[in-house]
N, C-alpha and C positions, 0 to 999 in steps of 0.2 A: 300403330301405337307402340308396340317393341321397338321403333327406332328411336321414340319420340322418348320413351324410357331409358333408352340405355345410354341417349345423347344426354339425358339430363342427369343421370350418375354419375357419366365421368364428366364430366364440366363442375358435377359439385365436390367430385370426389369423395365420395360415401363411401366406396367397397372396394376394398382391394384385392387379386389373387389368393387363396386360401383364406380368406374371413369365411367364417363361420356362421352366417345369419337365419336368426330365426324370425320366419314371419307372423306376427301377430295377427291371428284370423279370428275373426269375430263369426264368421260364417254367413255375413252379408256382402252386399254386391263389390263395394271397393276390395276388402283384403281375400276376397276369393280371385278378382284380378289380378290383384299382387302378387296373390302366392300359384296363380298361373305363368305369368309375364316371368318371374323370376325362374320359376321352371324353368321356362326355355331362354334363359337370358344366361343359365347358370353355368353352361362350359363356356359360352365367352368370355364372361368376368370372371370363372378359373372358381366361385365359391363353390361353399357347403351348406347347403339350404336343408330345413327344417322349418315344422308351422307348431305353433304356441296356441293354444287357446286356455279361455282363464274365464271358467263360472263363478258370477257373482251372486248367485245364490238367491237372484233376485225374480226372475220371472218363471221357474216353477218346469212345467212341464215342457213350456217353450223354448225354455233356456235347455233341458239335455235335448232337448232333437235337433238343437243348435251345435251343442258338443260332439254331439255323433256325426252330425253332418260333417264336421269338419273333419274328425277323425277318417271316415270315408275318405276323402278328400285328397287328404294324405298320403294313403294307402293306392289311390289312384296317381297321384304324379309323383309316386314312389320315393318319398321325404320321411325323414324321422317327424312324430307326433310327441308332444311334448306336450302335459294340461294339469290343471291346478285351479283350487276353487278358494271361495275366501265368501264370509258372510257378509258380504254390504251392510245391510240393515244394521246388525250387530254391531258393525265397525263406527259407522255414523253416529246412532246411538252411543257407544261409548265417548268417542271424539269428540262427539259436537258438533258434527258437519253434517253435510247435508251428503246425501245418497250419492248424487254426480261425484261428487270430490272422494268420498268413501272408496267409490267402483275404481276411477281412479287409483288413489294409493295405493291400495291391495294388489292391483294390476301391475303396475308399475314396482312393486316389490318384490312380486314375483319375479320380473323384467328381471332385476339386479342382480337375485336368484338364479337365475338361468349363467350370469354371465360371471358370477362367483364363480358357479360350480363349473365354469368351461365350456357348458353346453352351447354357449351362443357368444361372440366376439359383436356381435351388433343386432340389434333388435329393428326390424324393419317394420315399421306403420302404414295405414292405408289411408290418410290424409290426404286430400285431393285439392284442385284448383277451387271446387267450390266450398270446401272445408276452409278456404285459404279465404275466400270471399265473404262468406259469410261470418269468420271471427274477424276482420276485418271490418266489415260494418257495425259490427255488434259492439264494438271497442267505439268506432267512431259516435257509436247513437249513446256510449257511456261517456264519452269524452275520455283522449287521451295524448298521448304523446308520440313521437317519433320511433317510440320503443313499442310502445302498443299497435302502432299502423304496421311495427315491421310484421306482425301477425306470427305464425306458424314458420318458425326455423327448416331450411331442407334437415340440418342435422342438430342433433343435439348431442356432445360431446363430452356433457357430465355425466349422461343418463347411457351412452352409447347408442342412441335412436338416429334412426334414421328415413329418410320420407321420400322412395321413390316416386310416387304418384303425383307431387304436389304440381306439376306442370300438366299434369292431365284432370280434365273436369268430366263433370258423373253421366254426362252423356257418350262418351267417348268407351267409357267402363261397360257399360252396358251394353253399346255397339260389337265393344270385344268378347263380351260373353258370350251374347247370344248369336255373335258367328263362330263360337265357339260350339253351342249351344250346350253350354254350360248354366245350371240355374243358380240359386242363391238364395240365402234368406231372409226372409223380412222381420226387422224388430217393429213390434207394433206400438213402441215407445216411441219412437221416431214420428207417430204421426199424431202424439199427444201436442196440442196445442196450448196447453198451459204452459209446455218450457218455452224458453226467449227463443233459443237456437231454431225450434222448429214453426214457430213463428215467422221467424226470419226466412228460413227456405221454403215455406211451403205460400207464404204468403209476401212478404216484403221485397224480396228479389225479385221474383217473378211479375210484382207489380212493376217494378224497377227499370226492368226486362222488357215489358211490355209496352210500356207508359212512357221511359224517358231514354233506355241506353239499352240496344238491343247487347251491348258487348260490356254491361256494368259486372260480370264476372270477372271477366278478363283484365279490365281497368281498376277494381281493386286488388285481384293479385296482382299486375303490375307495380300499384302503389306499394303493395308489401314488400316488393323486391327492390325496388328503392329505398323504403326507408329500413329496410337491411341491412345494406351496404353503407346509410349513413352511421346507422347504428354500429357497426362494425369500428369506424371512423372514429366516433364518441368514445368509444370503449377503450381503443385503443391510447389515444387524449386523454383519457381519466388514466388510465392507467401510468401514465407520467408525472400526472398535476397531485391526483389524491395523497400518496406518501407524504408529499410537502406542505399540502394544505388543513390536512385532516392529523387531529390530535384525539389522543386517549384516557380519557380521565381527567378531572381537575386539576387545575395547575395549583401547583404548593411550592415551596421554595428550594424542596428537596426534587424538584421534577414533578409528575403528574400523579396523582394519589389512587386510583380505582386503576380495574383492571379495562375497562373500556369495552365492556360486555353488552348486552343487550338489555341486562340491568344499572350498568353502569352511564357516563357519560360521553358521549364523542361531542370533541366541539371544531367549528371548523375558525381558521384566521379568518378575522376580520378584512384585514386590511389586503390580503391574498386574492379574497373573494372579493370584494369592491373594486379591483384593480383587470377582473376578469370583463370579459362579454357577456351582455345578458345572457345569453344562450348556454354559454359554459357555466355560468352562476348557475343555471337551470339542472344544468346537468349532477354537477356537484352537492347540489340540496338535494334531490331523488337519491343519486347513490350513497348519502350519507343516510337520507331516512331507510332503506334498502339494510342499512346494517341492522335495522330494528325491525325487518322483517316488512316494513311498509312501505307498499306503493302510494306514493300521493299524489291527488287529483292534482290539475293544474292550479286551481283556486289554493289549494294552499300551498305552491309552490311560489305561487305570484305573490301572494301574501309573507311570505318567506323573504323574496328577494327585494319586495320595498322593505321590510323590516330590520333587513339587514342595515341597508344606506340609511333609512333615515329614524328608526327603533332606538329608545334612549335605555341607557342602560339598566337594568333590575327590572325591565317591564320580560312577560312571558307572555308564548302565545301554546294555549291548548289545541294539539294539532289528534287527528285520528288516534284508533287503538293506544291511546294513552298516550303518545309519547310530549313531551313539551319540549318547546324549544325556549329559551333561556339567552336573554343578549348581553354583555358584559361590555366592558370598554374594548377588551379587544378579540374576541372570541363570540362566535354564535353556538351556545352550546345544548345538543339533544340530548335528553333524556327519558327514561322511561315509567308513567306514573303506575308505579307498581300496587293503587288501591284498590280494593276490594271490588267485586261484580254490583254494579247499582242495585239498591233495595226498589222495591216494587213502589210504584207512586200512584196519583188519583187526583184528576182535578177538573173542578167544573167549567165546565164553557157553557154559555149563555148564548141564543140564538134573538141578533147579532152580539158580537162581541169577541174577545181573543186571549188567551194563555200562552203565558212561556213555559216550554215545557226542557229544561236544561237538561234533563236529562238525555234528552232526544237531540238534543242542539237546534232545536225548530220551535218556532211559534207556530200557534195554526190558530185561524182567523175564522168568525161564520160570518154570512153576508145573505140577507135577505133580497131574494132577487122578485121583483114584484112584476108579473109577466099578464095578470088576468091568465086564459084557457091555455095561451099558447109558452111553451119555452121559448128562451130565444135562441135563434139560428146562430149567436157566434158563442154559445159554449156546449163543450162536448156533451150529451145528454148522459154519457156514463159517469159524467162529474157531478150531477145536479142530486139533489134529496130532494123528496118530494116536503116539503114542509110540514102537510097537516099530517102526516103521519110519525112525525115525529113530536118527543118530549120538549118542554120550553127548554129545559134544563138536560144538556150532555155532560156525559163522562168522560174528561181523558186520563187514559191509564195505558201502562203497557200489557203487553199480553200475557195469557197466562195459560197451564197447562189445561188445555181440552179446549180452549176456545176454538169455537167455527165461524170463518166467514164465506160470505157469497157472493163475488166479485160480479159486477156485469158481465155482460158478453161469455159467461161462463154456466154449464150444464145443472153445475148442483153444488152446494157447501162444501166447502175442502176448511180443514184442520190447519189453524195458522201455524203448525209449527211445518209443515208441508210446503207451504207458501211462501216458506221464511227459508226455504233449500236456493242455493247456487241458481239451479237447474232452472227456476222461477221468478228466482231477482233479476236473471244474468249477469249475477256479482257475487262475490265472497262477501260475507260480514264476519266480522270479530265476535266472539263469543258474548261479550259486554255489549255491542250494538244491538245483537239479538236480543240478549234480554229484555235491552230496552226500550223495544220496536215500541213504538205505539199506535193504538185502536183509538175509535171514538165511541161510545156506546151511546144507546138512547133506549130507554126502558127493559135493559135485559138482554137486548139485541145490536152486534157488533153491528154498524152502519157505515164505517169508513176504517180504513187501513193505510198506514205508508206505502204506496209505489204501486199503492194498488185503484182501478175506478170502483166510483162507490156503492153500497150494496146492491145487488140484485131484485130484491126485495121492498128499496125504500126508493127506485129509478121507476121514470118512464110515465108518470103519470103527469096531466095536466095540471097547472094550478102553481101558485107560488113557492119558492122552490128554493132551497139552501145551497149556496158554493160553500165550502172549506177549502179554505185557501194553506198552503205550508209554505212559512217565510224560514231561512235559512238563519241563525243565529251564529256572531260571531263570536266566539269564547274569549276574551284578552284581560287578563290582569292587568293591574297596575304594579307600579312599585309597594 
């Protein structure tokens, strides 16, 4: 394993002679590797190794025997210790975000922290080949792009991070410990099955593994080191085309009138962009919506690029987190709808029957499925409502504070605003998307949720039985 590390440093060139790195230990099994391997890897590459640990304030007694541990740790392969705590909860709560992205930030600020104050020239992570694999899949089961399959970067050069692990998977880690017979610690987060990620490793791979590709690890890290290097390629390409193509603020006769901010307008040429490859057209809408802070799905990139060609001028299209895109005679131009957070709505759905709910961007449809004793075999039984247990008359509205629902395949009620974290979508929402989630109620009792199967409570029983269907809604003005 030390060769297999240190062959993949210098091929990425991460660490040079006298860098300074601190390795970020969690005090589980990957970065207690790490911050072993680099031990003995560290008169070769000529560094200055030190471990970093950063409590989030979040798991209580388990989290300081975790600090400790590491500090131990330290003091054994004779490294400077460096550590620092930050409230998660707190942070979340203030932001808006959800706990994963909170733990995150804090963490990562500190990182910066460290590398202001001198203490560290590069921040080393313990991301591994399965780390690699499973955000990899997780991208693909959200649908994405060439930039999303590139998965987990060896380095990150804004941030100063760096990933020697990523060529080793968690079997390997292990094997090196325990011939080290070194132990390690266990997050007992890690084996919550409500988040996506552990989901995906405790169950989806290993079926994957078992069932279809004994080497399906290895072949989506492989995939991410390809579409790396394409990415690489793209960036490079944009980097030539974008100056020329892309414009700032409204054109007026004096030049362009706004500053071309994230409130303002970026428009890109028309005739620039039509004259491109689809491919580079593709590329070009991403990094233009990228200035407004927004990744966007491929649906409304495709929807972008025939908009472009064949979109008559003064028509708009309502694209995510607000922003609009706008077509002119000869400019496609984005902007940012700077309105207010949606007010709370309510509307009734009739079983059968269907609602638009704009707020949401989705209709959602009920359909009486008339089965006698048995369900049928071709829909998911965590999708069905049991009928007579429900009201004629549903509620759609969005959620609100204290609401609980009770997902199938799930232990006990959880608190939608809980459900509504990163960690449990496996996506980021906009503060405005959240608000606007919506629930379906039927006499007092939340019975269905977006993204989620339906209640616990209103499944599983014989008898005729309601699907809710969610049709996607396309937002487009006219002139």
């Amino acid at each position: 394993m030390l060769k297999k590390v240190l062959k993949y440093i210098l091929q990425q060139q991460m660490l040079r002679p006298g860098d300074r790195v601190t390795v970020a230990c969690s005090g589980g099994a990957d970065s207690v590797a790490l911050l072993h391997v680099l031990a003995e890897l560290r008169e070769e590459l000529g560094v200055v190794l030190s471990s970093g640990h950063f409590h989030h304030q979040i798991r209580g007694a388990e989290a300081d025997a975790d600090q400790k541990f590491v500090e131990d740790l330290a003091v054994k392969l004779r490294v400077d210790f460096y550590s620092s705590s930050g409230n998660a909860p707190q942070y979340a709560t203030e932001h808006k975000t959800s706990l994963e992205t909170a733990a995150r930030d804090l963490r990562h600020q500190w990182f910066a922290d460290l590398i202001k104050q001198g203490k560290a020239d590069k921040i080393a992570t313990a991301h591994t080949l399965d780390d690699q694999a499973e955000t990899v899949l997780m991208r693909i089961m959200r649908g994405t792009g060439t930039r999303g399959l590139a998965g987990i970067a060896p380095a990150q050069q804004t941030k100063y991070l760096v990933r020697p692990l990523l060529a080793i998977n968690r079997r390997e880690v292990e094997e090196y410990l325990k011939a080290k017979g070194q132990c390690w610690r266990e997050d007992s987060s890690n084996l919550d099955l409500g988040h996506t990620r552990n989901r995906v490793r405790h169950t989806l791979l290993p079926l994957l593994e078992r069932e279809f590709n004994p080497a399906i690890r290895q072949t989506l890290a492989d995939l991410a080191d390809i579409a790396q290097a394409e990415n690489d390629y793209w960036n490079n390409e944009l980097s030539l085309l974008l100056p020329r193509l892309i414009h700032e603020g409204k054109p007026s006769r004096s030049g362009r009138s706004s500053s071309g901010d994230a409130q303002g307008v970026v428009a890109v040429d028309l005739s620039g962009l039509q004259s491109l490859p689809l491919a580079l057209q593709r590329q070009v809408i991403h990094s233009t919506a990228l200035r407004f802070g927004v990744s966007l799905e491929f649906k409304h990139i495709q929807q972008l690029t025939e908009f472009a060609q064949h979109g008559k001028p003064g028509v708009k299209l309502t694209l995510p987190d607000g922003i609009t895109a706008n077509r002119t005679a000869r400019e496609l131009q984005f902007s940012r709808d700077t309105q207010k957070t949606p007010e709370n709505y309510c509307y009734s759905l009739s079983i059968p029957g269907e609602v638009a709910v704009p707020e949401a961007g989705i209709t959602l449809r009920t359909r009486l499925i008339s089965t006698g004793k048995q369900k049928p075999s071709s829909y998911n039984g965590a999708t069905l409502l049991e009928a007579s247990l429900l009201s004629s008359e549903l509620k759609v509205r969005n959620w609100r504070a204290g609401d609980k629902f009770f997902p199938a395949h799930t232990q006990s009620p959880k608190k939608v605003k809980e459900l509504l974290q990163a960690g449990r979508l496996g996506h980021e929402i906009s503060p405005a998307e959240r608000k606007a989630w919506p629930v379906i109620e039927s006499a007092g009792q939340i019975i269905w949720m977006r993204s989620f199967p339906a209640s616990q409570l209103f499944t599983g029983s014989s008898g005729d039985a309601v699907l809710i269907e969610e049709i996607s809604m396309t937002k487009e003005a006219g002139e």
